[in-house]
Wavefront OBJ file of the C-alpha trace (Angstrom):
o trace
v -116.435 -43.096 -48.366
v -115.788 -43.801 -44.215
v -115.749 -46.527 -42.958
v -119.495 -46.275 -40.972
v -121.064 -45.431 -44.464
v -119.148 -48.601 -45.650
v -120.632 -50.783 -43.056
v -124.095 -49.420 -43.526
v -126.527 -52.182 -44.917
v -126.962 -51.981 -48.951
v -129.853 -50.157 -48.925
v -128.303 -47.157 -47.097
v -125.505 -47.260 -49.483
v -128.001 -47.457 -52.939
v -129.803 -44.264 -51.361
v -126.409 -42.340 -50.798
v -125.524 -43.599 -54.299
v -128.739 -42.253 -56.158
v -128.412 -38.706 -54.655
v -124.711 -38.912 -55.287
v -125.915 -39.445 -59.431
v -128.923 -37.476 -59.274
v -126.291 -34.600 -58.593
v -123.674 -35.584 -61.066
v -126.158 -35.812 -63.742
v -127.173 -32.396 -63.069
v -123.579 -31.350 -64.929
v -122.710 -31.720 -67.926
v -120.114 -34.546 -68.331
v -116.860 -33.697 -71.233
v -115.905 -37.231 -71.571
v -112.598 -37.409 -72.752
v -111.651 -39.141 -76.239
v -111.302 -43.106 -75.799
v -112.997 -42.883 -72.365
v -116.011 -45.265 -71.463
v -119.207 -43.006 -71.445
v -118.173 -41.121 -74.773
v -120.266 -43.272 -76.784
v -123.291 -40.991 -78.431
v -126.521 -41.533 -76.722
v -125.333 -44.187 -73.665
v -125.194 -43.518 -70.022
v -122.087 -44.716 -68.446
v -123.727 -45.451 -65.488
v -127.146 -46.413 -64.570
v -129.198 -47.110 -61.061
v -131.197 -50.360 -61.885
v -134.649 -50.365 -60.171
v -134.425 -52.220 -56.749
v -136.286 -55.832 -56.889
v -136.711 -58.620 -54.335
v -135.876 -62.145 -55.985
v -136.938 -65.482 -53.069
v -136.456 -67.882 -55.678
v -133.551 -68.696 -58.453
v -136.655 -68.224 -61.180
v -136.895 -64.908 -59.705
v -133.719 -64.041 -60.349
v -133.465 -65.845 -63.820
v -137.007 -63.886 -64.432
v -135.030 -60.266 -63.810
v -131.763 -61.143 -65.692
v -133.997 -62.326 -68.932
v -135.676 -59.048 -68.526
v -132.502 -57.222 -68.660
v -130.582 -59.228 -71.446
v -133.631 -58.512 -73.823
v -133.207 -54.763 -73.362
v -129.590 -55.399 -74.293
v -128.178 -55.225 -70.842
v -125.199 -57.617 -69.785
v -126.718 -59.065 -66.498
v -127.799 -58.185 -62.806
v -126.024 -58.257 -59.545
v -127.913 -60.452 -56.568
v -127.021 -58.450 -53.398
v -128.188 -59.113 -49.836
v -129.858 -56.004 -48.671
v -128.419 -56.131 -45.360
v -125.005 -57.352 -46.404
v -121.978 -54.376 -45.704
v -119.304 -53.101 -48.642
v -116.919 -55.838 -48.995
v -114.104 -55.427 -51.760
v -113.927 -59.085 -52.420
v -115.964 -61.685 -53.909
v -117.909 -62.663 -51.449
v -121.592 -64.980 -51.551
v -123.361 -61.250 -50.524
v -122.982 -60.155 -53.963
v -123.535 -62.824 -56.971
v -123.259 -61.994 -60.899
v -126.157 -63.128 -63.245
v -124.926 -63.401 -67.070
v -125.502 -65.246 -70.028
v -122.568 -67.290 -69.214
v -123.589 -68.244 -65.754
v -127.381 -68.623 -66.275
v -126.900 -72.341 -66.083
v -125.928 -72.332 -62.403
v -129.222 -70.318 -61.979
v -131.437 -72.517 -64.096
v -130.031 -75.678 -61.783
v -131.554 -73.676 -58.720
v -134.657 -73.288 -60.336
v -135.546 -76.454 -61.475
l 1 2 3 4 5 6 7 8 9 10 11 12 13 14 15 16 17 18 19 20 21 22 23 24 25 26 27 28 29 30 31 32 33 34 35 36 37 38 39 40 41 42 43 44 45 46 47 48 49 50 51 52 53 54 55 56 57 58 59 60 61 62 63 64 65 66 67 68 69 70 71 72 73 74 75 76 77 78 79 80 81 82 83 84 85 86 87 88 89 90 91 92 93 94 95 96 97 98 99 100 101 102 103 104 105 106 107
């Protein structure tokens, strides 16, 4: 991925990324033995549906919605924010472990 796509606002990226998986999934994928994906019926990957969260209970709201499906959490990503390797506040991790820090916020 250059460097301009890299600095392109998360949004850019996201659309870049679907197309990228709507072609992949057009093949059929040999996993190899061992190898995440192999599992019978389970994506390896999958494009969450974009949301806008204002509030911590927003965010609380989505990540509740996710664990009950039997997901492991959501990312919180500022739309505008470029590709950053590192941790960084533009991208934030919403599990069951964390939820506290979330459900401080929303009180």
């Amino acid at each position: 991925m250059g460097a301009r796509r890299l600095n392109a606002p998360l949004v850019e990226r996201k659309a870049k990324l679907r197309e990228c998986f709507r072609l992949a999934s057009e093949d059929a994928l040999d996993w190899r033995s061992r190898s995440f994906g192999a599992d019978d019926g389970v994506r390896a990957v999958q494009i969450g549906e974009d949301g806008w969260a204002f509030y911590a209970q927003d965010v609380l709201s989505e990540a509740q919605r996710v664990w009950s499906a039997g997901g492991e959490g959501s990312m919180v990503k500022d739309a505008q924010a470029p590709y950053r390797r590192n941790r960084n506040a533009a991208w934030l991790k919403v599990k069951q472990e964390n939820a506290h820090r979330w459900m401080r916020w929303a009180a």
